[in-house]
MARBA-3410 file (N, C-alpha, C, O; in Angstrom, 1 decimal):
103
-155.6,5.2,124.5,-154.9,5.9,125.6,-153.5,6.1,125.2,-153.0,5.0,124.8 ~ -152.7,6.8,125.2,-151.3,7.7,125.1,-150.6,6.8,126.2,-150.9,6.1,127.1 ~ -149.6,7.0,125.6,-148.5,6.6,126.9,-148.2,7.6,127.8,-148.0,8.7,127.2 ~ -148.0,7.7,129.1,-147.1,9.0,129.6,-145.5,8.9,129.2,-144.6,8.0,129.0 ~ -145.9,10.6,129.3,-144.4,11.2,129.0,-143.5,11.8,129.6,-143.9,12.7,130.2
-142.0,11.5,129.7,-141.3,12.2,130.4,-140.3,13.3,129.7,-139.8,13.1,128.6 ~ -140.1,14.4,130.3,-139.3,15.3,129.9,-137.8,15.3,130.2,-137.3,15.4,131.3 ~ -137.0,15.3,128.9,-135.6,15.0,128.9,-134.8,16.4,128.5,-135.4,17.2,127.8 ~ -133.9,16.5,128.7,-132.9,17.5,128.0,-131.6,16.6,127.8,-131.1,15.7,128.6 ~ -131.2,17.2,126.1,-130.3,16.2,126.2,-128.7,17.8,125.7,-129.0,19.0,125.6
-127.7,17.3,125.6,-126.5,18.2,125.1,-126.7,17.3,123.6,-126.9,16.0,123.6 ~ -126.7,17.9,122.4,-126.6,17.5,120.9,-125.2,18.0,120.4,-125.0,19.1,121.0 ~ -124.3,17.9,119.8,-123.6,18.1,118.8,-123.9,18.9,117.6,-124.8,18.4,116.9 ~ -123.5,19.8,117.2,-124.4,20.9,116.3,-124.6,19.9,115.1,-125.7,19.5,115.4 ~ -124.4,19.5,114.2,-125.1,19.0,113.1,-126.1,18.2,113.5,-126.8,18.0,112.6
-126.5,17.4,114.7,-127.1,16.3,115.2,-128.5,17.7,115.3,-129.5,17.8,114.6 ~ -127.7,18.6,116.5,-129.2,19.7,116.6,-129.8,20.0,115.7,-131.0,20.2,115.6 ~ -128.7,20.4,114.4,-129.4,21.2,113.3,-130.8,20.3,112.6,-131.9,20.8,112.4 ~ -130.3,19.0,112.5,-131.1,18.0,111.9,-132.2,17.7,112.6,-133.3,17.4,112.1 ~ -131.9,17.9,113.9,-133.2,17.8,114.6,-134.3,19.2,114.3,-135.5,19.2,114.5
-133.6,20.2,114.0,-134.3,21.8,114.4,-135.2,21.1,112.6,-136.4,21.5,112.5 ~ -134.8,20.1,111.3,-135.6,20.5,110.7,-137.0,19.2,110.4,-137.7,19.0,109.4 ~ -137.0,18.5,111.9,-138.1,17.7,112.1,-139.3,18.4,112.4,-139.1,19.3,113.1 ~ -140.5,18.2,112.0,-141.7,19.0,112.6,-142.3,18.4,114.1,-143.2,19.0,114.7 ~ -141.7,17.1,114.6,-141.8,16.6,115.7,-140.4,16.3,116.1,-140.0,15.2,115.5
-139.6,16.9,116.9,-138.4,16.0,117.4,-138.4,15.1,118.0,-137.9,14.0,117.6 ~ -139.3,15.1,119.4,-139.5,14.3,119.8,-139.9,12.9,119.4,-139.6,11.9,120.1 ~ -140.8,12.8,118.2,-141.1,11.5,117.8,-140.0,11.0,117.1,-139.8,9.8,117.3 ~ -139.3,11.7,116.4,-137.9,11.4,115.9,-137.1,10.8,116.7,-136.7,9.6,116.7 ~ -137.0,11.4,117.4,-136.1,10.8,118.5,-136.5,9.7,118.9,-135.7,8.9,118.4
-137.2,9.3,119.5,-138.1,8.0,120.5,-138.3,7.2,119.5,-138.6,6.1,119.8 ~ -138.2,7.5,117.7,-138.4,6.3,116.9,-136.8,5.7,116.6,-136.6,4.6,116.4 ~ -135.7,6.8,116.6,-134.4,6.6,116.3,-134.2,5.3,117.5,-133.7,4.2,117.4 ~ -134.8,6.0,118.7,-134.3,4.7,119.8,-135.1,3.8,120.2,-134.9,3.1,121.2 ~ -136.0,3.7,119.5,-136.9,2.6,119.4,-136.1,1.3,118.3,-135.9,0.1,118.4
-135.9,2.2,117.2,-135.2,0.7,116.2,-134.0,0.5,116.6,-133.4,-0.5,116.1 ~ -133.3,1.5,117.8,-131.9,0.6,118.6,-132.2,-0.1,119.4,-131.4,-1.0,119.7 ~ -133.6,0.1,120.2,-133.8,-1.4,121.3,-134.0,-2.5,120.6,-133.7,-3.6,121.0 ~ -135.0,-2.1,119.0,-135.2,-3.4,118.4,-134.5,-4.0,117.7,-134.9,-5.1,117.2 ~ -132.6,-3.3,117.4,-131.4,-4.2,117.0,-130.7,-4.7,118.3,-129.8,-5.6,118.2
-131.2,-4.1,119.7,-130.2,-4.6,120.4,-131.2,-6.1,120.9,-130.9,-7.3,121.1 ~ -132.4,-5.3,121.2,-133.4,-6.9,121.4,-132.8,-8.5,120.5,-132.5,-9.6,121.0 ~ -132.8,-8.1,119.1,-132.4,-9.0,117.7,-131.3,-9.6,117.9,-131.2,-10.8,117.7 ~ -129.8,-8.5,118.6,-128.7,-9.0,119.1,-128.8,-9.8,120.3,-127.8,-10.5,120.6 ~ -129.6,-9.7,121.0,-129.9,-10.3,122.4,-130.5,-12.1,122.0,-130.1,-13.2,122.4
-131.8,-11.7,120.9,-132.1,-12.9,120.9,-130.9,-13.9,119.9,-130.7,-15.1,120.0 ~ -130.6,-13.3,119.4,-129.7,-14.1,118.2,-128.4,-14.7,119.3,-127.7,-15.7,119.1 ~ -128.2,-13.9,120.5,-127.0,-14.4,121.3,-127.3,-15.8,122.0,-126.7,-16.8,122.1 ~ -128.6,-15.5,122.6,-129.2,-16.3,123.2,-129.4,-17.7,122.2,-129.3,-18.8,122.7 ~ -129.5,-17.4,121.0,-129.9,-18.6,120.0,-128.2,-19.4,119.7,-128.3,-20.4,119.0
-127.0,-19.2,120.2,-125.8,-19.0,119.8,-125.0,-18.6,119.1,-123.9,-19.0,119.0 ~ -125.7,-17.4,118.4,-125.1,-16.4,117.5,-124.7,-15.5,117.5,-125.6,-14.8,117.4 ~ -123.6,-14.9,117.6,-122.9,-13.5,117.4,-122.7,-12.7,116.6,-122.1,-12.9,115.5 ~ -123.3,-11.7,117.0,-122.9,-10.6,115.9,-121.8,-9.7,115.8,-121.7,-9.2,116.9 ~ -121.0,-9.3,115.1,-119.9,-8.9,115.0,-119.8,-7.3,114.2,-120.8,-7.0,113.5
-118.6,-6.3,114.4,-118.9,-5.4,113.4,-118.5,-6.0,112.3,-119.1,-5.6,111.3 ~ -117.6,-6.7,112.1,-116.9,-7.2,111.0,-118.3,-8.1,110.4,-118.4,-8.0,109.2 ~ -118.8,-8.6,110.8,-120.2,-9.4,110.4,-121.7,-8.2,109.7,-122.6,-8.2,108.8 ~ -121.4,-7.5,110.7,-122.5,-6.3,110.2,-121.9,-5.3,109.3,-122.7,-4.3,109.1 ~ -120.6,-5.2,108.6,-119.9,-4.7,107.4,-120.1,-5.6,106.3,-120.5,-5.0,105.2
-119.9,-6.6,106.3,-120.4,-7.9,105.2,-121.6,-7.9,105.2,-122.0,-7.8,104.0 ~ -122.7,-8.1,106.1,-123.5,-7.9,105.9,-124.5,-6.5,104.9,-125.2,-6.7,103.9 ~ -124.1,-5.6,105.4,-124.2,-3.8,104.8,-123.8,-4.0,103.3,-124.5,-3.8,102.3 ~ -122.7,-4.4,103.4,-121.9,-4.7,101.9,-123.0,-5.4,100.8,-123.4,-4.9,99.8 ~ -123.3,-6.6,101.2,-124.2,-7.5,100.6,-125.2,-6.9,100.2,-125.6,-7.0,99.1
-126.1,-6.0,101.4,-127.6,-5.7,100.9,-126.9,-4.1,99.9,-127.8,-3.5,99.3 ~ -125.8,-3.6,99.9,-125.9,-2.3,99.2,-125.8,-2.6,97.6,-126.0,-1.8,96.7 ~ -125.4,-4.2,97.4,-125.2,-4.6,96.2,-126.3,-5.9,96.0,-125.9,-6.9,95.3 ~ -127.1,-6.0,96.4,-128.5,-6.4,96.5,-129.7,-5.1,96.0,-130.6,-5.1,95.1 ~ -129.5,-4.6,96.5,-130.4,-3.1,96.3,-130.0,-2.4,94.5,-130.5,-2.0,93.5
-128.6,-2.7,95.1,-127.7,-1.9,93.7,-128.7,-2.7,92.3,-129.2,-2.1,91.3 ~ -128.9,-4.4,92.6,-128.9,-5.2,91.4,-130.0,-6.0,91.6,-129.7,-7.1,90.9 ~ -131.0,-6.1,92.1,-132.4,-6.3,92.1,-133.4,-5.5,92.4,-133.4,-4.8,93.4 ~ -134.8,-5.5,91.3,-135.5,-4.6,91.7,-136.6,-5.0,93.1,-136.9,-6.1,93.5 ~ -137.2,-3.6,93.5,-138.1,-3.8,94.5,-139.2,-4.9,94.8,-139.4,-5.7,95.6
-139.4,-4.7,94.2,-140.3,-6.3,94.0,-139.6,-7.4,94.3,-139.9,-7.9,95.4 ~ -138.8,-7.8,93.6,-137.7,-9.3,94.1,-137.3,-9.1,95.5,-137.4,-10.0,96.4 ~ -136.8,-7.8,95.7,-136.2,-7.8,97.2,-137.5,-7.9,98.1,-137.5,-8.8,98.9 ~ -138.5,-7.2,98.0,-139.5,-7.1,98.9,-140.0,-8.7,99.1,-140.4,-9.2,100.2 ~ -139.8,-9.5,97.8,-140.5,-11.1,97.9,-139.7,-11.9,98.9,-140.1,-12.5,99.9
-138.5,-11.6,98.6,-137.7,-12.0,99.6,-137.5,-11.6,100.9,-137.1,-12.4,101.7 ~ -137.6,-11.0,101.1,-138.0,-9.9,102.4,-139.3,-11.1,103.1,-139.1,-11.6,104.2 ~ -140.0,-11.2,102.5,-141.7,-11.6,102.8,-141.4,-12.9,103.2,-141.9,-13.4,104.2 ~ -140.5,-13.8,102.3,-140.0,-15.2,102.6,-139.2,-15.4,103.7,-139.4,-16.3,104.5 ~ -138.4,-14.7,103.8,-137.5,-14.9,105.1,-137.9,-13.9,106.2,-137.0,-13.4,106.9
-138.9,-13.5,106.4,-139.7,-13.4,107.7,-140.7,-14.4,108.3,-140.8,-14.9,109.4 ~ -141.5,-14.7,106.8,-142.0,-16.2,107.0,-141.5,-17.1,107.9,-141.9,-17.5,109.0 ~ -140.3,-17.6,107.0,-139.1,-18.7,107.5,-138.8,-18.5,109.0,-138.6,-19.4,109.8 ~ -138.7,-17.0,109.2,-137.8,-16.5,110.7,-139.2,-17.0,111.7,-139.0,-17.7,112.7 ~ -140.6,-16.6,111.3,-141.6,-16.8,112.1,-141.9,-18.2,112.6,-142.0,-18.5,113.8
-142.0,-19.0,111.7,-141.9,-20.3,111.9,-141.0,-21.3,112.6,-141.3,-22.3,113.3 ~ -139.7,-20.6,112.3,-138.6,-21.1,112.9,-138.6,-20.9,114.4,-138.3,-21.7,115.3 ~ -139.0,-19.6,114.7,-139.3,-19.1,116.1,-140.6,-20.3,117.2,-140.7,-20.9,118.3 ~ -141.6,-20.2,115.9,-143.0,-20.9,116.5,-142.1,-22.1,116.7,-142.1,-22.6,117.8 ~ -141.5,-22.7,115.9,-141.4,-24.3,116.0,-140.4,-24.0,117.2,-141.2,-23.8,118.1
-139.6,-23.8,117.5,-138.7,-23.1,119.0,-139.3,-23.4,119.9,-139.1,-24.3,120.7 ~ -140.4,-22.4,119.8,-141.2,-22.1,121.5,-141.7,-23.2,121.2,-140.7,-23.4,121.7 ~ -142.4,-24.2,120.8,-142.6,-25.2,120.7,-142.4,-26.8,121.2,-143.0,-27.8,121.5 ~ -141.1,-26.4,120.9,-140.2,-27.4,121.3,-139.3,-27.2,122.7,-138.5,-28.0,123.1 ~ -139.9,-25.9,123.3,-139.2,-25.5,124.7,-140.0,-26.5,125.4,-141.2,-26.9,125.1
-139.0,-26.8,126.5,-140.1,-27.5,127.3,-140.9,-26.6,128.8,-140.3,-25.8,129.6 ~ -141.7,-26.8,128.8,-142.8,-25.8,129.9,-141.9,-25.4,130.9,-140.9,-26.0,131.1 ~ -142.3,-23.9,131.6,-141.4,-23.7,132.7,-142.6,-24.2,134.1,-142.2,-24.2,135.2
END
């Protein structure tokens, strides 16, 4: 079953429209662009909640690290790691709710 859909108009900025005129679906474009911003602001939400802050100064060091990560390891290494520290993040989560006590 589909989700229902609502009809939006938005005002674009001409290079933003043009980029859009050369998707073969905008709309999916779009709803996926703001889909991975609920799922950094969700990330920034949970990480606040966990007592961690994210910073732009934190997510420039960050950016920095993975462009000279990418620059100097190949796909494979990064992807293994990638695979390990989602592991770690899953677990760390499970052991979490775990340790919550019942509402």
């Amino acid at each position: 079953m589909t989700e229902p859909v609502c009809k939006k108009s938005f005002s674009l900025p001409q290079d933003v429209a043009r980029r859009l005129e050369r998707e073969p679906n905008a709309s999916a474009y779009v709803a996926e662009a703001i889909r991975a911003r609920m799922r950094a602001e969700d990330l920034d939400a949970e990480l606040a909640h966990r007592g961690m802050t994210v910073s732009a100064e934190g997510r420039a060091r960050a950016a920095a690290r993975r462009a000279q990560v990418e620059q100097d390891w190949s796909p494979g290494r990064r992807a293994a790691l990638r695979d390990r520290s989602r592991r770690a993040a899953r677990e760390m989560l499970d052991g979490a709710d775990r340790e919550a006590p019942a509402a």
